[in-house]
N, C-alpha and C positions, 0 to 999 in steps of 0.2 A: 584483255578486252576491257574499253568502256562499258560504262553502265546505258552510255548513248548505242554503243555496237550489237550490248547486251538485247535493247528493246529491237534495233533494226531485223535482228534473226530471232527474235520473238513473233515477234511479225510474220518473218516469212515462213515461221512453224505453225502458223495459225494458234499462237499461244500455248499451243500444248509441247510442253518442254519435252515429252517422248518424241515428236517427231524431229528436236533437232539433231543435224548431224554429230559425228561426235566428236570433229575436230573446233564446234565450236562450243563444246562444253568442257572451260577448264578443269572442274573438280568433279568428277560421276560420282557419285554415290548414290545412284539406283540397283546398283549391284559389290557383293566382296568377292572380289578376285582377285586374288593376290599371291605370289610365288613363295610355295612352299622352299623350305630351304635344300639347299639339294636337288629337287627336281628340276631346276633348268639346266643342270648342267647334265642328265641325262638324255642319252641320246639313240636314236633308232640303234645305231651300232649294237647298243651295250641291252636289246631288246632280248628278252627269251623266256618263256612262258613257264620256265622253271620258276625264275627270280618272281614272279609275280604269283604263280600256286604258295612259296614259300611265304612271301608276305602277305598274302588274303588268311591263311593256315596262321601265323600266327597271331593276326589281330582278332580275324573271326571266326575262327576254326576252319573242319574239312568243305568249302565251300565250292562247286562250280561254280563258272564263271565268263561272263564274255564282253568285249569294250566293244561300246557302240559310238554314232558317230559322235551323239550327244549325252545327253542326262534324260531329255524329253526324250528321246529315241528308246532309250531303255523303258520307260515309260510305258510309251504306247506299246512297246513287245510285250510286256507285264498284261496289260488290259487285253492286246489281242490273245493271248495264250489261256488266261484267265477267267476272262466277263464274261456275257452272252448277252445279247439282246432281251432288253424287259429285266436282267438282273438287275441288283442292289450293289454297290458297294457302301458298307458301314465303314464310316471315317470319324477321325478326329475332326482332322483338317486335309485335303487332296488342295495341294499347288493347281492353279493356274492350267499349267501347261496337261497336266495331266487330269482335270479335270475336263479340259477340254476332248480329252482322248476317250475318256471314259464315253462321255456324250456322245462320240463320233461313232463308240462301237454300238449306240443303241441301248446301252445302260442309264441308270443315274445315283447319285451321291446320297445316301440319308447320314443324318450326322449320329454319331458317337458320342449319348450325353458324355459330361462332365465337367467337375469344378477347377477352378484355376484361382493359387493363392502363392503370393512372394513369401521366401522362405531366406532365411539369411545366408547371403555368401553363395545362392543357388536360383537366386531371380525367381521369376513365376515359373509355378511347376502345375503340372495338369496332374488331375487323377479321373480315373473313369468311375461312372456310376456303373457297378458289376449288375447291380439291379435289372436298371434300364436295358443292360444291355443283354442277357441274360432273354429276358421278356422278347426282345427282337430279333435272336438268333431262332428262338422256339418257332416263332414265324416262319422260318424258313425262305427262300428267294436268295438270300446273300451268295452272292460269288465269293467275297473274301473280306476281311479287314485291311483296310487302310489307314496304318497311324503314321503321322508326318511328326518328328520330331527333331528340332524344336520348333514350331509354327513358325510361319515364316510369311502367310496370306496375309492382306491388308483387312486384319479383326481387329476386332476387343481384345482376343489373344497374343497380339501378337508377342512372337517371342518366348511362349510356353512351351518348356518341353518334360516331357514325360516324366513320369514319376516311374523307376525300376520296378519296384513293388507291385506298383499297379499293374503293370504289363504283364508281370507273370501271372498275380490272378486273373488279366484278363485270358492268358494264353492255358490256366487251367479251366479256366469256363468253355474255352472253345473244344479242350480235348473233351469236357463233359460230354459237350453238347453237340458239338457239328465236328467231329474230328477231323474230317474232308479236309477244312474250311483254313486256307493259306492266311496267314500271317504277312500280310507285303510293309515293309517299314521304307518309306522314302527318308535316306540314309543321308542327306543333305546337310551339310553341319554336325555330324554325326560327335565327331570328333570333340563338338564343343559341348555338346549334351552328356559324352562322356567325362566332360572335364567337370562338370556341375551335378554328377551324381552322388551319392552318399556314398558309397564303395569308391575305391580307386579304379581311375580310368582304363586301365589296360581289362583288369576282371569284366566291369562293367562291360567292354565291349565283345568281350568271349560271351557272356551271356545273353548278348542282347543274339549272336548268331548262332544260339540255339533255340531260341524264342521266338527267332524271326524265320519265317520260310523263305521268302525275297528279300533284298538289301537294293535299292534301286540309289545307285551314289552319281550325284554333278563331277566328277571330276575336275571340271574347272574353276569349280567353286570351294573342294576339301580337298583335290590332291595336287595342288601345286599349277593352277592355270590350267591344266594341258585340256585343249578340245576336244574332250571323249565323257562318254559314259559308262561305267562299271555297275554291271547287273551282275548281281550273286545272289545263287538259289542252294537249299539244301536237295539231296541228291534222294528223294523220295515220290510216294503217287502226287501228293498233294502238291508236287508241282513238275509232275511228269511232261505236262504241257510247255513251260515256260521257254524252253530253248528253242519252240516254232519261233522263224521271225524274230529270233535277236538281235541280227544281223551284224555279227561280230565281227572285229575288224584286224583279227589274227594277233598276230604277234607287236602290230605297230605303235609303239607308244610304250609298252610292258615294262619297260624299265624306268620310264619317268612316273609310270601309275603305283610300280612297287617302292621306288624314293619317296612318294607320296606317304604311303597309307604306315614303311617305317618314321615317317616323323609326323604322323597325323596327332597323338596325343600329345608331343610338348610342342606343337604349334598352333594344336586346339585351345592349351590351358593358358599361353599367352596372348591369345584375341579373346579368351573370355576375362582375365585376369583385367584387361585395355578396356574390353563395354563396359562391363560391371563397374569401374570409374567413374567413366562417362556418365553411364546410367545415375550413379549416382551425386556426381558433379551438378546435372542437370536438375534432378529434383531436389537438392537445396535452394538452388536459382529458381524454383519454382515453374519450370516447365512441365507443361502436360504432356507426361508420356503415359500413355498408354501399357509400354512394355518394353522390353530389352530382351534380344534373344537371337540368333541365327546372323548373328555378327551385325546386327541392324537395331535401332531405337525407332520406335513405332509412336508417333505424335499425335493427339487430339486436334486437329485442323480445327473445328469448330469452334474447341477453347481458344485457339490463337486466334482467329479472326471472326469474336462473336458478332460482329455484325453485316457478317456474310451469310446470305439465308443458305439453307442447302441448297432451293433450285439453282444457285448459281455454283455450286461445286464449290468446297472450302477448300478440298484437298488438291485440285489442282491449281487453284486461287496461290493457295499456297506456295503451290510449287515453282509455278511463276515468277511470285516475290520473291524466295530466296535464288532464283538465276538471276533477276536483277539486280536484287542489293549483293549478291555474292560471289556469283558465279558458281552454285552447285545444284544439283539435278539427282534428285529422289524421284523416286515413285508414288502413287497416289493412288487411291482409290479413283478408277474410272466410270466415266460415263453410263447410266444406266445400271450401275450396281446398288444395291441395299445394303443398310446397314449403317455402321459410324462411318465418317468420314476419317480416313487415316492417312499419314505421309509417312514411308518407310524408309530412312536415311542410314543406307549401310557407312560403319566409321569408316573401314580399309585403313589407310592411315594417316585420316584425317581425324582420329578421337582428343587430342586435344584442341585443337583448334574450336573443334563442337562444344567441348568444354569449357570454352572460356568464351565464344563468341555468339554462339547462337541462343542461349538467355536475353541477351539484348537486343538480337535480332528478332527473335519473337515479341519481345516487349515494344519496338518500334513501332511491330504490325497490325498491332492490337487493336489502333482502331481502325484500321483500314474497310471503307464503308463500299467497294463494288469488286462483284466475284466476276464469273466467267460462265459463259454460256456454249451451249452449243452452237455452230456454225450451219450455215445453210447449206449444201450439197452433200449431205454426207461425207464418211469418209473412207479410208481405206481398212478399216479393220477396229478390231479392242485395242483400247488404251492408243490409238493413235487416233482418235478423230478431234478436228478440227475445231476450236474455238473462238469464240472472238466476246472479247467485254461488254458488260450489260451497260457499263458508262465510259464510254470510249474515251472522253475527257482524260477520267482519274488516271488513265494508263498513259498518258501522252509526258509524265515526266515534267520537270527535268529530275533525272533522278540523281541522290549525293553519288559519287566517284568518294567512297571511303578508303580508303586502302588497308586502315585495318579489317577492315569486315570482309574483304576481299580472301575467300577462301583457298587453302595451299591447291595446289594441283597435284591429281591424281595418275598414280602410273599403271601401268596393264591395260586390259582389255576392256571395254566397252561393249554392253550388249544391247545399246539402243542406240539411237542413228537411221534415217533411213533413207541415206542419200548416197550411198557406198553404190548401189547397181543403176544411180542416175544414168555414166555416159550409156551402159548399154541399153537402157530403155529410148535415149535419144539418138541412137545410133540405129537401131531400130523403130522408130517411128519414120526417122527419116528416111530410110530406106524405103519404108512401106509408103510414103508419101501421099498423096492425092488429098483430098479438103481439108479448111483448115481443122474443123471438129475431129478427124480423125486422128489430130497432134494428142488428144486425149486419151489415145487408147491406154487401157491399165498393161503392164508388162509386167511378167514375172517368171524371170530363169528358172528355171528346177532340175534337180536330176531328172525326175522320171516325169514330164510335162503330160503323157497321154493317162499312166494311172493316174496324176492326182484328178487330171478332168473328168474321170470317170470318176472319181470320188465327191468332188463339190458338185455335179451335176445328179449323183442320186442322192446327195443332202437335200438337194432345194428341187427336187423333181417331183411331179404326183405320183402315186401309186400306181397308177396307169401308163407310164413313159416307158418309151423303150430305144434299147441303141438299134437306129440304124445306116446301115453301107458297111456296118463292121460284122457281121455274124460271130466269127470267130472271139470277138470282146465280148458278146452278151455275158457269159458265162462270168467273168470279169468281174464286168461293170455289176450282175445281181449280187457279188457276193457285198455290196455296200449295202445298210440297210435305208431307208427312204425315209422322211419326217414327213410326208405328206405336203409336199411345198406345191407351188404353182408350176413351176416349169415345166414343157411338153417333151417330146422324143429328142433326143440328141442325132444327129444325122453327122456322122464323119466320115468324109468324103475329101478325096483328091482332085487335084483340079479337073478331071474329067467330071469327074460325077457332081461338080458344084453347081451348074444349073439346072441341073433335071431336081436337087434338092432344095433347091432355093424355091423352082415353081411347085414341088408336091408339100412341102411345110405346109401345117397350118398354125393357127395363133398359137403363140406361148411354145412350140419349137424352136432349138437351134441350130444352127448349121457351123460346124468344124471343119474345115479346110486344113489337110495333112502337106504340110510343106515338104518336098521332098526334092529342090531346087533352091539355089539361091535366085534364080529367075523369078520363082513363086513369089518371093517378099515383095509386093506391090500391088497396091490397091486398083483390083479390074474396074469394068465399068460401073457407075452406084449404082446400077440393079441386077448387078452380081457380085456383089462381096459378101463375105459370110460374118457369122458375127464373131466365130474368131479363128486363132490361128495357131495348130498344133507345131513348134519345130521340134525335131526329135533329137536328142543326141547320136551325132557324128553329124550334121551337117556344119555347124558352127565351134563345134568343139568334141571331140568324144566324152567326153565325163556330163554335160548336159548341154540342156534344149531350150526351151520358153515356151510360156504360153504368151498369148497380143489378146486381148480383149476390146471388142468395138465401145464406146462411150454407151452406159444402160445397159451393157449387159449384164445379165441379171444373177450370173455367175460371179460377179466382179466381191463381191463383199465376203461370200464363202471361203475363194479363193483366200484372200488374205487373210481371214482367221486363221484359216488352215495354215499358212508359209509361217503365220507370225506363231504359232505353238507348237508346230509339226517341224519346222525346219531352221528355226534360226531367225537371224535378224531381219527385221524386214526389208522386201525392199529385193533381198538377195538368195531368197530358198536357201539357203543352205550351199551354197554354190561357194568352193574357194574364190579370193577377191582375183589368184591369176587366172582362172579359167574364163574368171568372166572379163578379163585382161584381153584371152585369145580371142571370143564369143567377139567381142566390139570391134576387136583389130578383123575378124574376119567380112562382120558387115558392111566395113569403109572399103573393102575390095569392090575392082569389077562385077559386076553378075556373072561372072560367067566363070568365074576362077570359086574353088574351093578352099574350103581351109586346110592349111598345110602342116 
C-alpha cells in the first residue's frame, strides 16, 4: 500500500487505526501471536485429554483444568465463580478484558502497591509492598488476588513482571491472613516471565503452580495461535467454585495446547532473548520507552510528539503516524482513559526492523504540531471510537512513499479489524429494509443473542425495570446485577404481542421483537416497529443468532463493550467467519425458504 492509500482508509476508519480492517493493515503489531513450534502441525486427530493432563503435570504440577473458547472466556468463568457483587479484587494489574468482567459481575479493582525497577538481563521487575498489602487484606472485602505477570496494560509498568520472591511472601501473607483467599495469576506470557526469572525456567514454573490457585492462559497468545483458553485451578476449597461456567470445550484442540505448553519454555526464552535487543537497540537511539515485557515495547507518546497536548490524544496521534509513514498498527492508550499516554508495539517478528528503523521514525515525528480528537456521533464501543483531526490541513499529506521505512509484513492472526461481519450486517439491513435511517441499524451476531440482551439491558436499566412478555426470563434477566442506569422495562414480544407493547410502553421502555420467521425480518408500519430485533439461533444458522438495534438505541454502546471483551473481535461476537458465511447466505434467500 501507498502512503496516499494508507491516508484514503485512514479516513474511512475515522483515524482510529483500531477500526481498520485487517486486510488493510500490512504489519499488526497490536498483538504477538505467533506459532509456536510444533503446534500447528497438531491436529484434532492426535486430541486426548491424557496428552494434555500429562503436559499441564509436568510444567505446572497436579492441575485441573478446562479449554475455553477464548482466554477472556476463562476470565469471566474465574470472576463468575470467584467475585460477588460490592467485592474487591486486589491486583497488580487485571487486563482489559478482564477488567471489564470483573465490573460486569458488580465488583471492582483496588490496586496492589508496589515498586518496579530494571534489573540486568531481566528488564523491569515488580515487587509488592507486603506492608500495604498486609494492611488491606486486614480489611477484609477481597474475593481474591489478581497478579498479571508480566503487565501487559497500557501503564507506566508496562512490561513488568513479577519478582519470584516477592510472590511467595505475598502468598505467605495470604496463608497468615485470609487463607480462604485464591491466588488467580493471569498466566499470559507466562512462559516469558519464566525465562526472565532468577532460578531456571522449568523450576520457576513448578512454583509458580503451587503459589498460584488459578492459572488463567491466552492460548493463542503462549501456546502456539490456537483459539482457546486454558483455565487451571488447584484441586482444593479455595477454588471449589471455579469449574461453574467454564465452559470447557472437551477434548478439542488437546494436542495442539499439550505441543504448546512442551515447548513453552525454549520459545519463551527466544522471544525474550529477541525484546531485550530490541529493548535495548532502542534506548541507545534514544527512544522513549517506557518498558519491555509480554513480547511488546511500551512508548512514551508524549515524549515523541511533545507538541501534541493530551486533549488531543498523543497515543493515538501516534498511532496514526506510524500507519502512515509505515504501515504498522499498535495499540494505544484510548479515549477517555487516565494516566500516561502509551503505544504498545508487540515485535512478533518484526524486532529488527524496530531496531533499526523506528529511532528515526520517532525522531521525524517530533515535531509534529496536531493530534486527534474525538469525532461527533459517538461510537461503537472502547478503543474503537471515531476520530477526526484538530487541524485537518496537517493530515492531508502528501506524505513521503519511503520504502525503507516501510515496515515487513506480519503473518498469523489479527485481532482488530471490524469489518469481517460487514456483509451480514448488510445483508441484514437490507433485508429488513424500510427508511433510509433505518440502514443505521447497529447488528451484531452472537451465539446466545437473547442472554446477552438480557445482560446489556440490566447494565443500563433503573433499579425499577422489569422483563416484560417473558415471565419465564425474569429469573434470568435478575440474576444480572443493575448500575442504576436510565433505561425502562424491557418488553419481549413476538409479533403478536408487538402492538399491544408498543401502546402500553411508557418513556425510557423498550420493546424486543423475537423473530421466529424469516417473513419477520422486515420493518412493519413506522408506528409499529420495535426498537430491536431478537433472531435466535436456528433460524439463520444453528450455532447463532443477532441482535438488529434501531438508530438511539440506547442499548447500542453496552452492547458493543460487551462483544468487544466478552466475545472476540468486533463487529463478529465471537461467531466463526463460516457460520457467519451460512447466516448471510441464508438472508439473500426467498422469505419463505429456511436455512438449510
Amino acid at each position: 500500500m501507498t502512503p496516499h492509500e494508507r491516508l484514503a482508509a485512514l479516513r474511512e476508519a475515522r483515524f482510529n487505526t483500531a477500526r481498520l480492517p485487517a486486510e488493510r493493515v500490512p504489519c499488526d503489531l497490536s498483538t504477538d501471536v505467533e506459532m509456536a513450534p510444533g503446534a500447528a502441525g497438531a491436529t484434532d486427530a492426535a486430541d486426548a485429554p491424557g496428552g494434555l493432563d500429562a503436559a499441564i503435570a509436568a510444567t505446572f504440577g497436579d492441575l485441573a483444568w478446562a479449554v475455553t473458547p477464548r482466554g477472556r472466556v476463562a476470565e469471566a468463568a474465574i470472576v463468575r465463580a470467584l467475585v460477588g457483587q460490592g467485592q474487591v479484587v486486589l491486583a497488580n494489574e487485571v487486563y482489559v478484558t478482564g477488567a471489564w468482567s470483573i465490573r460486569r459481575q458488580g465488583a471492582r479493582v483496588e490496586v496492589l502497591e508496589g515498586t518496579c525497577q530494571v534489573r540486568r538481563g531481566r528488564g523491569p521487575i515488580e515487587v509488592f509492598d507486603l506492608d500495604a498489602a498486609a494492611r488491606r487484606l486486614e480489611r477484609g472485602d477481597v474475593a481474591c488476588l489478581w497478579l498479571t505477570t508480566p503487565r501487559v496494560g497500557l501503564g507506566a509498568e508496562g512490561g513488568a513482571a513479577l519478582d519470584l520472591a516477592s510472590l511467595r511472601g505475598l502468598a505467605a501473607l495470604r496463608d497468615r491472613l485470609a487463607p480462604a483467599l485464591p491466588i488467580v495469576v493471569d498466566a499470559t506470557k507466562i512462559g516469558e516471565w519464566a525465562a526472565r526469572a532468577e532460578e531456571p525456567a522449568e523450576r520457576a514454573l513448578r512454583d509458580l503452580g503451587r503459589l498460584a490457585d488459578v492459572l488463567v492462559i491466552s492460548a493463542r497468545k503462549e501456546l502456539g495461535g490456537i483459539p482457546r483458553g486454558l483455565l487451571l485451578w488447584r484441586r482444593h476449597d479455595r477454588t471449589g467454585r471455579v469449574v461453574v461456567g467454564a465452559g470447557s470445550l472437551g477434548e478439542r484442540h488437546c494436542g495442539a495446547l499439550a505441543c504448546g505448553l512442551e515447548n513453552l519454555v525454549s520459545t519463551a526464552a527466544q522471544r525474550w532473548s529477541a525484546l531485550r535487543g530490541v529493548a535495548a537497540a532502542l534506548e541507545r537511539a534514544g527512544a522513549p520507552l517506557l518498558g519491555w515485557g509480554g513480547g511488546a515495547i511500551f512508548l512514551d507518546a508524549q515524549a515523541v510528539l511533545p507538541a501534541v497536548p493530551e486533549t488531543q490524544h498523543p497515543a493515538l496521534t501516534l498511532l496514526a503516524l506510524l500507519y502512515l509513514r509505515a504501515g504498522l498498527r499498535g495499540l494505544g492508550t484510548p479515549v477517555g482513559v487516565g494516566g500516561p499516554e502509551v503505544v504498545r508495539l508487540s515485535i512478533r517478528e518484526c524486532g529488527p526492523w524496530l531496531a533499526r528503523h523506528l529511532p528515526s521514525l520517532l525522531t521525524d515525528l517530533a515535531t509534529w504540531p496536531s493530534g486527534l480528537v474525538r469525532a461527533s456521533g459517538g461510537g461503537p464501543g472502547p478503543f474503537l471510537e471515531p476520530l477526526a483531526p484538530a487541524q485537518a490541513r496537517r493530515w492531508e499529506g502528501p506524505w513521503p512513499d519511503s520504502p525503507d521505512h516501510a515496515a515487513p509484513a506480519t503473518v498469523g492472526p489479527s485481532t482488530l479489524g471490524a469489518g469481517d461481519g460487514e456483509a451480514f450486517a448488510s445483508a441484514l439491513r437490507e433485508r429488513l429494509g424500510g427508511q433510509e435511517g433505518e440502514r443505521a441499524l447497529h447488528v451484531q451476531p452472537l451465539h446466545d443473542p437473547r442472554g446477552r440482551l438480557l445482560e446489556v439491558w440490566r447494565r443500563t436499566a433503573s433499579d425499577a425495570a422489569a422483563l416484560r412478555g417473558a415471565p419465564q426470563l425474569a429469573a434470568e434477566a435478575a440474576s444480572w446485577p443493575t448500575a442504576g442506569g436510565c433505561v425502562g422495562d424491557l418488553w419481549l414480544v413476538d409479533q403478536g404481542g408487538l402492538r399491544g407493547a408498543l401502546a402500553a410502553r411508557r418513556a425510557g421502555d423498550l420493546v424486543a421483537l423475537r423473530v421466529e420467521a424469516l417473513a419477520e425480518l422486515r420493518l412493519p408500519d413506522t408506528d409499529c416497529a420495535p426498537d430491536l430485533w431478537v433472531i435466535a439461533p436456528g433460524l439463520l444458522a444453528r450455532e447463532a443468532g443477532a441482535l438488529a438495534l434501531r438508530p438511539g438505541c440506547p442499548l447500542t454502546a453496552a452492547l458493543a463493550e460487551s462483544t468487544l471483551f466478552a466475545e472476540g473481535a468486533p463487529g463478529i461476537g465471537g461467531v466463526d467467519l463460516g457460520v457467519l458465511t451460512t447466516m448471510t447466505a441464508a438472508l439473500l434467500k426467498p422469505a419463505d425458504e429456511g436455512p438449510r
